[in-house]
N, CA, C and O atoms as a MOPAC input file, in Angstrom:
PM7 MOZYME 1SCF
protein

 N     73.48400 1    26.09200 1   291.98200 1
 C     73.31800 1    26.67900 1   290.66600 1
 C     73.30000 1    28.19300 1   290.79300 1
 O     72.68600 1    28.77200 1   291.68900 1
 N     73.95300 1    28.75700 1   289.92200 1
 C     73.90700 1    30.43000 1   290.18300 1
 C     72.89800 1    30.70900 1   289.55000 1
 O     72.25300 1    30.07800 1   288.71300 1
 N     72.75300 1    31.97000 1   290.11300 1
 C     71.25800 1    32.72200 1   289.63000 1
 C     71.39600 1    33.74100 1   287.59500 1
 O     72.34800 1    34.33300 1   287.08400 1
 N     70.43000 1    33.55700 1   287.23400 1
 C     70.22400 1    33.95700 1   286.25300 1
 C     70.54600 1    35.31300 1   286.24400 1
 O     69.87300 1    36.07300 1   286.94100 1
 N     71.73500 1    35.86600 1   285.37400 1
 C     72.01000 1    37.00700 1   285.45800 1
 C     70.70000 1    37.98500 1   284.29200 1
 O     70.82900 1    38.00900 1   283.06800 1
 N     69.31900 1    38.82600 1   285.19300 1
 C     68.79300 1    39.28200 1   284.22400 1
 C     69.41700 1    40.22900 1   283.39400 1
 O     68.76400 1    40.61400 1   282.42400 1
 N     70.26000 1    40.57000 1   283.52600 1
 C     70.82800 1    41.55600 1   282.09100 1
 C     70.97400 1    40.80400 1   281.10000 1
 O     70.29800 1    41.04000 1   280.09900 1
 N     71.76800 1    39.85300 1   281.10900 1
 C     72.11900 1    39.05700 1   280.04300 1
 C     71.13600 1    38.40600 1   279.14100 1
 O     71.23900 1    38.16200 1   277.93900 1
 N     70.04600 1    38.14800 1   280.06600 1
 C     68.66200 1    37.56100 1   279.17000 1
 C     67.17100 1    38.46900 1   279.10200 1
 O     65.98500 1    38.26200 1   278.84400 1
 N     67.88200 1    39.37300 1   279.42700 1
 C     66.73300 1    40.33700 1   279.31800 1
 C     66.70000 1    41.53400 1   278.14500 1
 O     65.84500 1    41.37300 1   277.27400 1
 N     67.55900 1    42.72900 1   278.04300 1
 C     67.85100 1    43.58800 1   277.53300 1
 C     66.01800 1    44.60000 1   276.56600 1
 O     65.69300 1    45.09100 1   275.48500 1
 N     65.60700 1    44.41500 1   277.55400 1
 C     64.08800 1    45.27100 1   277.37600 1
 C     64.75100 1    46.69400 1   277.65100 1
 O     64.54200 1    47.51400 1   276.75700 1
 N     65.45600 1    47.09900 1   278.64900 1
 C     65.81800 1    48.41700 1   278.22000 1
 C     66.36600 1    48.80200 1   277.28300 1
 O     66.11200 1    49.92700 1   276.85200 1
 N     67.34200 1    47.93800 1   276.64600 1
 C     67.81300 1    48.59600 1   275.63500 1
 C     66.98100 1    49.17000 1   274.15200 1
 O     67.20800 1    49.89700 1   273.18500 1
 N     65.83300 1    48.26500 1   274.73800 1
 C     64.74100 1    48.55500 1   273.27100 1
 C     63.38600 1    49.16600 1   274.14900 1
 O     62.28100 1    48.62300 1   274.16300 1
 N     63.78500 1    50.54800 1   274.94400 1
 C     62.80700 1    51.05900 1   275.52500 1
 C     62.82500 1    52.44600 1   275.73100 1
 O     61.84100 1    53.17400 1   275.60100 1
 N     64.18100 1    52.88000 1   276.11900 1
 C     64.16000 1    54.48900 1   276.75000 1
 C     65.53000 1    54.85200 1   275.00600 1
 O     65.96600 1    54.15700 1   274.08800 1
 N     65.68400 1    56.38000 1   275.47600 1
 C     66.31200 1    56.82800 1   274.32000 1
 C     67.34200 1    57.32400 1   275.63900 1
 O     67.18100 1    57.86600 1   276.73200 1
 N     68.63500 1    56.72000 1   274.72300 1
 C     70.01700 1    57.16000 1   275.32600 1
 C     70.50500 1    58.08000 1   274.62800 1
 O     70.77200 1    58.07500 1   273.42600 1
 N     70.65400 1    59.09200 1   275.59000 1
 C     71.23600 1    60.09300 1   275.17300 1
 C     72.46400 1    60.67500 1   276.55200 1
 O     72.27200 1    60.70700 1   277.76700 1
 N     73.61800 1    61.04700 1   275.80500 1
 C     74.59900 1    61.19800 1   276.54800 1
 C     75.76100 1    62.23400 1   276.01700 1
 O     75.58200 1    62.61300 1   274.86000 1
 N     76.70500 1    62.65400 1   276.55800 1
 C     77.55000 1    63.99500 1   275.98500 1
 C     78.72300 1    63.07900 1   274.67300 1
 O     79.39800 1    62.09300 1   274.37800 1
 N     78.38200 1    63.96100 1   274.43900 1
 C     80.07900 1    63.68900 1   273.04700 1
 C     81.15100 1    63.33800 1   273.00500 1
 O     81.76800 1    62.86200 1   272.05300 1
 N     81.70800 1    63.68300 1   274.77400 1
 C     83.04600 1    63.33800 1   275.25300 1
 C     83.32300 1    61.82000 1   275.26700 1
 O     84.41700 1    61.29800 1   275.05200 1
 N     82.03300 1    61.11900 1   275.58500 1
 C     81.95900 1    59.57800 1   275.51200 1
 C     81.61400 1    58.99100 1   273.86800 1
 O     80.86900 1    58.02700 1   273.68900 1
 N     82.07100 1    59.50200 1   273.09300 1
 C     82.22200 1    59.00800 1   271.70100 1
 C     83.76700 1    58.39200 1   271.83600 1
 O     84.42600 1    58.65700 1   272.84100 1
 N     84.26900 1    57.62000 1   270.85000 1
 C     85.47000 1    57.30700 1   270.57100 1
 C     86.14000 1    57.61300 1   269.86700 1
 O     87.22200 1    57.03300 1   269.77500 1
 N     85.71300 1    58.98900 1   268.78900 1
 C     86.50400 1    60.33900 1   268.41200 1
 C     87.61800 1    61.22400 1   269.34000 1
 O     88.73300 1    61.70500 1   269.13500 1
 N     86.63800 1    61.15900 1   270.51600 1
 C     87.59000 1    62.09000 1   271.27000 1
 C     89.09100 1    61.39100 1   272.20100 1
 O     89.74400 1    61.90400 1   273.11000 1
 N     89.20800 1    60.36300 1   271.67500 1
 C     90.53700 1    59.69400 1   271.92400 1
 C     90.38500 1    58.73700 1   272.92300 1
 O     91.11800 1    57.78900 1   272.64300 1
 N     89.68900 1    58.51300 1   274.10300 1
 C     89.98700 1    57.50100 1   275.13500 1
 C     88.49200 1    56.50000 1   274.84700 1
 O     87.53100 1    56.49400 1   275.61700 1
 N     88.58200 1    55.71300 1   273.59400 1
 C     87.66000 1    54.63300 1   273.36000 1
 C     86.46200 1    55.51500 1   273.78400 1
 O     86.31600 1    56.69700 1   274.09400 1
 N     85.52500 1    54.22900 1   273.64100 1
 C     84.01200 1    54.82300 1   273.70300 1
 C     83.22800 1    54.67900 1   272.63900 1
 O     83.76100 1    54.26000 1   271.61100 1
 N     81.91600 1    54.96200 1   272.63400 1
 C     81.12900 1    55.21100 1   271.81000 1
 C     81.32300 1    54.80300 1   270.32000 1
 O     81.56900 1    55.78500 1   269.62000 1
 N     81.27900 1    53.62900 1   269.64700 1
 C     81.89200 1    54.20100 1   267.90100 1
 C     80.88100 1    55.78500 1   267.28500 1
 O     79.66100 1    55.89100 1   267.40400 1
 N     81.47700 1    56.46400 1   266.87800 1
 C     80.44200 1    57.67500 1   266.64800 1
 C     79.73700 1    57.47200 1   265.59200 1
 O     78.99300 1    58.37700 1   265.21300 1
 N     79.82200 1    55.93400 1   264.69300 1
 C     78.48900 1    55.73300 1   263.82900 1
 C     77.56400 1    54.89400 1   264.62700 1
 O     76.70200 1    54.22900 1   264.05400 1
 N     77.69000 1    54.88600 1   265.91200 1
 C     76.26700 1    54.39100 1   266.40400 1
 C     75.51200 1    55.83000 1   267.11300 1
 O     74.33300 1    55.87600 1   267.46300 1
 N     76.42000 1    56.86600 1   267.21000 1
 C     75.57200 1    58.09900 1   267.76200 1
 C     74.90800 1    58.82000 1   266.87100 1
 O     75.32500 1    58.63600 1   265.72800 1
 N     73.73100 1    59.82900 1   266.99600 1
 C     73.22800 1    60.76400 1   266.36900 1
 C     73.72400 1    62.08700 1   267.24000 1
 O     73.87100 1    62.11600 1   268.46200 1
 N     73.93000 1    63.09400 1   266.37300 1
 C     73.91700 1    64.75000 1   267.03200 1
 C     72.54600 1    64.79600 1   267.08500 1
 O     71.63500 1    64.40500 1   266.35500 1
 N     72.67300 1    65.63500 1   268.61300 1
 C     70.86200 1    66.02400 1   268.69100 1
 C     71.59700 1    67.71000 1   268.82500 1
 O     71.77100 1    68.34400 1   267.78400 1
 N     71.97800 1    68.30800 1   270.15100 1
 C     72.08800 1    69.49500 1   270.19500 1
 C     72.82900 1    69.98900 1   271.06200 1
 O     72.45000 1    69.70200 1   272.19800 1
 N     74.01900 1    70.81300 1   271.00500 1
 C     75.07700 1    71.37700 1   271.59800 1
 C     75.84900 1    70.04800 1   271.71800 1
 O     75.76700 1    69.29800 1   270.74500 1
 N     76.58000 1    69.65400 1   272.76100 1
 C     77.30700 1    68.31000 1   272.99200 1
 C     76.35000 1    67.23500 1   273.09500 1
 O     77.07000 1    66.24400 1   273.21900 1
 N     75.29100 1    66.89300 1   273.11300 1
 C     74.58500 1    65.76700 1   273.24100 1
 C     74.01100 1    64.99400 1   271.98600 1
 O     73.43200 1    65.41500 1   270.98500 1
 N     74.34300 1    63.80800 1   272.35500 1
 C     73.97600 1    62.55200 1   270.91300 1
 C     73.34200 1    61.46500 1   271.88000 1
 O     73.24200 1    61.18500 1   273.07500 1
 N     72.95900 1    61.00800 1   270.55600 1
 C     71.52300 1    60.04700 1   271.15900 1
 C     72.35900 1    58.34000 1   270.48400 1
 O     72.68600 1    58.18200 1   269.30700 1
 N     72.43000 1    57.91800 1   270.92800 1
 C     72.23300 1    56.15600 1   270.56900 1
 C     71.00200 1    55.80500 1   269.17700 1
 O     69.78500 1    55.97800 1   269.10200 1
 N     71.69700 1    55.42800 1   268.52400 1
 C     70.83600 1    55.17100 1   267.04200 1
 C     70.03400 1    54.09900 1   267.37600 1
 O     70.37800 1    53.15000 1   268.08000 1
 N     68.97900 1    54.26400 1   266.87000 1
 C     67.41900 1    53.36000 1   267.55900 1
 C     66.95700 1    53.46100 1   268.26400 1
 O     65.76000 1    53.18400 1   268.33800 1
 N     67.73700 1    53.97300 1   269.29700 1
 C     66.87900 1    54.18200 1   270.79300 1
 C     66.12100 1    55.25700 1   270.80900 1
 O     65.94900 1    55.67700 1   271.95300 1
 N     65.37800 1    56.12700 1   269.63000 1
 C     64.29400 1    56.99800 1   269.47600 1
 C     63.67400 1    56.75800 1   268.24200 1
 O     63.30200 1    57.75200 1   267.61800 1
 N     63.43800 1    55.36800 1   267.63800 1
 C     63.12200 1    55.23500 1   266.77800 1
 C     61.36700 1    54.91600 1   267.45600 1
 O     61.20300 1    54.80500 1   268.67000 1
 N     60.21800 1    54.80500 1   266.48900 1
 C     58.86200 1    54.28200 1   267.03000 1
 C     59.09800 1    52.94600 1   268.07300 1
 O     59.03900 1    52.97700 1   269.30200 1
 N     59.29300 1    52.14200 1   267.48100 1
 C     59.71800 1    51.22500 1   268.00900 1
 C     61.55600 1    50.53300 1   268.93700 1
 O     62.30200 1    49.64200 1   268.53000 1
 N     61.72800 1    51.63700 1   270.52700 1
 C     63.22000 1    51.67000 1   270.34600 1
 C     63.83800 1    50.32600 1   270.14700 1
 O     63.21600 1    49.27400 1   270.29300 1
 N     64.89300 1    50.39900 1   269.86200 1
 C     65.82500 1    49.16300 1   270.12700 1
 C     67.50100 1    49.48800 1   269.40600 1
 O     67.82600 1    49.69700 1   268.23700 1
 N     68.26700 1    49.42100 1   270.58900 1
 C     69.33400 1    50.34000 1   270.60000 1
 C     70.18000 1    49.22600 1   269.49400 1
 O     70.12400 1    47.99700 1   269.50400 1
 N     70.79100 1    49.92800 1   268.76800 1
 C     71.50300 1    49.69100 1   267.60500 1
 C     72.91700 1    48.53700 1   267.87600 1
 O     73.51400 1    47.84200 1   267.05400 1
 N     73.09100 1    48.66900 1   269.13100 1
 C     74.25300 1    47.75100 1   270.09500 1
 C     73.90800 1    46.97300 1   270.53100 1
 O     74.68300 1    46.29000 1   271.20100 1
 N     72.54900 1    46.61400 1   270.41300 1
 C     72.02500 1    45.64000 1   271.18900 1
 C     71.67200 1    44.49200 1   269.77600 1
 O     70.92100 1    44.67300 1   268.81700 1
 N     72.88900 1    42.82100 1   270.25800 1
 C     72.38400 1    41.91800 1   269.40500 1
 C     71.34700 1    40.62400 1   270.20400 1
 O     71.43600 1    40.51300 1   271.42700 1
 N     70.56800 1    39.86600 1   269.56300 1
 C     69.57500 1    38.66300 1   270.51900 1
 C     68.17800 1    39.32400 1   270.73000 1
 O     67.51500 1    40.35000 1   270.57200 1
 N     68.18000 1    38.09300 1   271.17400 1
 C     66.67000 1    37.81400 1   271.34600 1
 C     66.16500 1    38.45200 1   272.61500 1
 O     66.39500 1    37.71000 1   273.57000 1
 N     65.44100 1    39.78100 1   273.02400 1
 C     64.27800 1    40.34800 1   274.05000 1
 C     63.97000 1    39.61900 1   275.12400 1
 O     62.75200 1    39.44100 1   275.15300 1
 N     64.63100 1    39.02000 1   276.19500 1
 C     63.58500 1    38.14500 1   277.34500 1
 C     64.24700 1    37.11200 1   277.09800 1
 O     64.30000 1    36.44300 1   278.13000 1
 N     64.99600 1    36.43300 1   275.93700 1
 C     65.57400 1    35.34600 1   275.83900 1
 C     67.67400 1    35.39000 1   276.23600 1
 O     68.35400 1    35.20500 1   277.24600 1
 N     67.91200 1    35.67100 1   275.06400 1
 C     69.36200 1    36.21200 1   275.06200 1
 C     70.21800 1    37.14600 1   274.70500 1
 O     70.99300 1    37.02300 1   273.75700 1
 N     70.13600 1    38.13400 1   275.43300 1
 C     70.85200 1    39.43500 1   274.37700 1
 C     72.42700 1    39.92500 1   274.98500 1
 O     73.00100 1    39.45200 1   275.96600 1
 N     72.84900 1    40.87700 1   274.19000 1
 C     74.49600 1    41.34900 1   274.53400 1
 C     74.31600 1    43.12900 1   273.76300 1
 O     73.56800 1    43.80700 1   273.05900 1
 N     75.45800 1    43.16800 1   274.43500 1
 C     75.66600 1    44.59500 1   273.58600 1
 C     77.20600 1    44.37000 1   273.31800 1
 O     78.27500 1    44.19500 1   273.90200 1
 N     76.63600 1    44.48600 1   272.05200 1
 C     78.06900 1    44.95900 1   271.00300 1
 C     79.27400 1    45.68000 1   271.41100 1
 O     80.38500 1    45.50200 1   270.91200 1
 N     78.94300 1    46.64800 1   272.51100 1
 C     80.08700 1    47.78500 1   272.65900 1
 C     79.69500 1    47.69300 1   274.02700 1
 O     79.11300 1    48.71200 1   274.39700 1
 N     79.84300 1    46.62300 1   275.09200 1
 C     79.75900 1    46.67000 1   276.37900 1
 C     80.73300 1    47.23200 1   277.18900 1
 O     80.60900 1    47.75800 1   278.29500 1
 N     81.88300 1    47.02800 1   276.38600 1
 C     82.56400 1    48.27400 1   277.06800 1
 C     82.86000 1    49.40700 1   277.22000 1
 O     83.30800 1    50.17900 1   278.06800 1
 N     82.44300 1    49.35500 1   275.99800 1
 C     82.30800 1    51.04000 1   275.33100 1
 C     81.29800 1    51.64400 1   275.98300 1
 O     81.22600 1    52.86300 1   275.82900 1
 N     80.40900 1    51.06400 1   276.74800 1
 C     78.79100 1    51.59200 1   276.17700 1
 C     78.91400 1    52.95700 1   276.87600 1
 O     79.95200 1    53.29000 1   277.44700 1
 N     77.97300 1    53.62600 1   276.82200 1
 C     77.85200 1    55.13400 1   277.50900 1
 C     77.42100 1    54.97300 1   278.95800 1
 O     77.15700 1    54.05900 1   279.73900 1
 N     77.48300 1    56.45800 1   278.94100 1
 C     77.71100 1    56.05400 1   280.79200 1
 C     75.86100 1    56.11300 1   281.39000 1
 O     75.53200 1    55.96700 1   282.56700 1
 N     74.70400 1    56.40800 1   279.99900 1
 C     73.15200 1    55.92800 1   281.46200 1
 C     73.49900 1    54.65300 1   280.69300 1
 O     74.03800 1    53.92600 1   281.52700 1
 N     73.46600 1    54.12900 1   279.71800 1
 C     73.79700 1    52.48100 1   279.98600 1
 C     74.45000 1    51.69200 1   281.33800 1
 O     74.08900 1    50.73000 1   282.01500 1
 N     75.60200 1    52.61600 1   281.36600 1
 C     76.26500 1    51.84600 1   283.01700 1
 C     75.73600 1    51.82900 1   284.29600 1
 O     75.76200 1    50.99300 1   285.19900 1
 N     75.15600 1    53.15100 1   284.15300 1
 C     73.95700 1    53.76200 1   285.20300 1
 C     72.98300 1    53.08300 1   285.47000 1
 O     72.62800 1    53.14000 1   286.64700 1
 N     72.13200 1    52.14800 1   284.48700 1
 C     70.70200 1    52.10600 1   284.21000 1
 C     70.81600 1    50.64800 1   285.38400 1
 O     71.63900 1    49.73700 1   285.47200 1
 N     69.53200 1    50.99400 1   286.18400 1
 C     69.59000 1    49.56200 1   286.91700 1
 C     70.42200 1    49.03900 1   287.74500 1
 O     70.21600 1    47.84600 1   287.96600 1
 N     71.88600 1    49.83600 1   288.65000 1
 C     72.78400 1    49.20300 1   288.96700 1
 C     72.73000 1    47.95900 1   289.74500 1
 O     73.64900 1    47.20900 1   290.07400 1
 N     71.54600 1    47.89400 1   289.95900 1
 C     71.57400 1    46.56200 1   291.40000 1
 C     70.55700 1    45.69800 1   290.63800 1
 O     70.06900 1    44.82700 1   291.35900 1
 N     70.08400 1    45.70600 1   289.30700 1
 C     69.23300 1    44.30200 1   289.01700 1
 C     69.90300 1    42.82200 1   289.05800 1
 O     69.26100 1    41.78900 1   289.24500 1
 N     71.47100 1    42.90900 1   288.82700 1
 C     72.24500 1    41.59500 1   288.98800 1
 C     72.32500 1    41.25500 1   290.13400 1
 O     72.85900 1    40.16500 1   290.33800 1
 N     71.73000 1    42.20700 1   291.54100 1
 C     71.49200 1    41.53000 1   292.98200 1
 C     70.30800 1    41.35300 1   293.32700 1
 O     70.08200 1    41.16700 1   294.52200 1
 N     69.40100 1    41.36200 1   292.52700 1
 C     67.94400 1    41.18000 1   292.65100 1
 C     67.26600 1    42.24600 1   293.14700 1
 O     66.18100 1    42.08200 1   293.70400 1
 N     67.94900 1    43.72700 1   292.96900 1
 C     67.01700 1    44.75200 1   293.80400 1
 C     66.49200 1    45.23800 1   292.62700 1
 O     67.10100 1    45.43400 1   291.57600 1
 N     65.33400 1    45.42100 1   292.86400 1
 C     64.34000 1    45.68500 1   291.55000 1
 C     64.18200 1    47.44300 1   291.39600 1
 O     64.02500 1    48.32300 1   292.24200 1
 N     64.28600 1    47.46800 1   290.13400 1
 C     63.96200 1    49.06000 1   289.96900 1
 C     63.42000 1    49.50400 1   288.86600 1
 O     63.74600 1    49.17000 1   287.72700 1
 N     62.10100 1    50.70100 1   289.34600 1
 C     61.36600 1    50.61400 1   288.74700 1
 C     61.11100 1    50.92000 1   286.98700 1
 O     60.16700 1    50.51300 1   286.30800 1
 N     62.54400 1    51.95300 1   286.44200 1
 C     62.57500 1    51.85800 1   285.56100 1
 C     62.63400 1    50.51300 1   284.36800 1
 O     62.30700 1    50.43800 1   283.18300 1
 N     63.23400 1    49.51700 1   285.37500 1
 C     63.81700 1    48.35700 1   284.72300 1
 C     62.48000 1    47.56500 1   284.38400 1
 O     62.36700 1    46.96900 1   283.31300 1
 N     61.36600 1    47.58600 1   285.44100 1
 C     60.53100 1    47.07300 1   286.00800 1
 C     59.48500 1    47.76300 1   284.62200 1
 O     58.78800 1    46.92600 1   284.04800 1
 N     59.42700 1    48.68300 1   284.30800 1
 C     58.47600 1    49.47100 1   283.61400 1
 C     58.43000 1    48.90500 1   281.77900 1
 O     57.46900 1    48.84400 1   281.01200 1
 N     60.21400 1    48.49200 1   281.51500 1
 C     60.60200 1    47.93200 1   280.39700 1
 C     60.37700 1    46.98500 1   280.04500 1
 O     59.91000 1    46.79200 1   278.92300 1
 N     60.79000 1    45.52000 1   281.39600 1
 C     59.86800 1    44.37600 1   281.12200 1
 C     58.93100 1    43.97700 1   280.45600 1
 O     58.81400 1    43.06700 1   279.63500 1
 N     58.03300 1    44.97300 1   281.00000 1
 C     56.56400 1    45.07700 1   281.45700 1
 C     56.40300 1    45.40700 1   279.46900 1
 O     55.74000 1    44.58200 1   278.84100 1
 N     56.97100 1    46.46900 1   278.77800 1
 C     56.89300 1    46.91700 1   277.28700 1
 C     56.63600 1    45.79300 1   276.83000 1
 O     55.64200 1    45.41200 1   276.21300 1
 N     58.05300 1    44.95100 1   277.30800 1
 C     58.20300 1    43.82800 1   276.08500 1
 C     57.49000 1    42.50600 1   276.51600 1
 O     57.85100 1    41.41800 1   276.06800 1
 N     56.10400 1    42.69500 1   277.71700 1
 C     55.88500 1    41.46100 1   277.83500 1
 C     56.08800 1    40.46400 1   278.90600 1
 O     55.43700 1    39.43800 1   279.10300 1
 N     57.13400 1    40.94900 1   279.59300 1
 C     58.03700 1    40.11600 1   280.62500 1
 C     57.81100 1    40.83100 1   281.93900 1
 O     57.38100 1    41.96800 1   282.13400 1
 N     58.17800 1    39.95200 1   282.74600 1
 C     57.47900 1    39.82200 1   284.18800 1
 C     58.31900 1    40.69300 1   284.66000 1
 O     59.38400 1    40.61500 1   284.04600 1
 N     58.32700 1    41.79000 1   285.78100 1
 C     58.73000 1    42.70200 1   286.50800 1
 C     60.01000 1    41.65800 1   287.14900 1
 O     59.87700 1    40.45900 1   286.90200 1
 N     60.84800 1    41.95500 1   287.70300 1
 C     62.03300 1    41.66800 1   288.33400 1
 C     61.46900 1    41.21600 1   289.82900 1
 O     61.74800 1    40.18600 1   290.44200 1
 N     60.44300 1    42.48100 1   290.29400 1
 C     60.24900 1    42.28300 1   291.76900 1
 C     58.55300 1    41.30100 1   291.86500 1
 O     57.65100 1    41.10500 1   292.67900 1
 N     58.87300 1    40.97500 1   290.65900 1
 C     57.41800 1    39.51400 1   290.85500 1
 C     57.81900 1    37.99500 1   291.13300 1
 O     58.68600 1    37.38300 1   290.50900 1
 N     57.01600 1    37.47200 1   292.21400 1
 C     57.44100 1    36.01600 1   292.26600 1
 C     57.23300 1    35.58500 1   290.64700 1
 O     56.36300 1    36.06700 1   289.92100 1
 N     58.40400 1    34.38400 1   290.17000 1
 C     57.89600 1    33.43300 1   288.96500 1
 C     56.98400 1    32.82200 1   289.40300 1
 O     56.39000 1    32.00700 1   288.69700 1

């Protein structure tokens, strides 16, 4: 049986840190990306991901259920600390940002026995 891919049933980061990333990764500027009604302008080239600085984050691309089943809308699109975030949790190497998000929504750290 293959192992549970936690991205796919997890997505606590996406409803935890505020993404923010340059402008060039919008899909205005011609090579896909970003739809630019999910970005906000914050200041000079940088925009933020809509929700992901709201009181409560939870990134605007992100559809499902917290700990159960989630996706992002624009997975291919997504920006580049989205691609960044966590690179090795689908090999079980735990990290601590990822580890810190869990933990927000409730859910067990990556690097804890079940």
């Amino acid at each position: 049986m293959a192992e549970r891919d936690h991205c796919t049933a997890c997505g606590a980061c996406c409803a935890a840190f505020r993404v923010d990333f340059d402008c060039s990764e919008l899909a205005s500027n011609g090579a896909g990306g970003v739809p630019d009604a999910l970005a906000l302008p914050l200041v000079g080239r940088l925009v933020r991901m809509r929700g992901s600085d709201d009181a409560q984050p939870r990134c605007v691309a992100l559809s499902g259920e917290i700990g159960v089943r989630v996706g992002c809308t624009i997975y291919a699109e997504r920006p580049s600390p989205c691609r960044e975030f966590a690179p090795y949790a689908a090999l079980g190497i735990v990290d601590d940002a990822c580890d810190r998000a869990r933990r927000r929504h409730g859910l067990r750290p990556l690097g804890e026995a079940a």
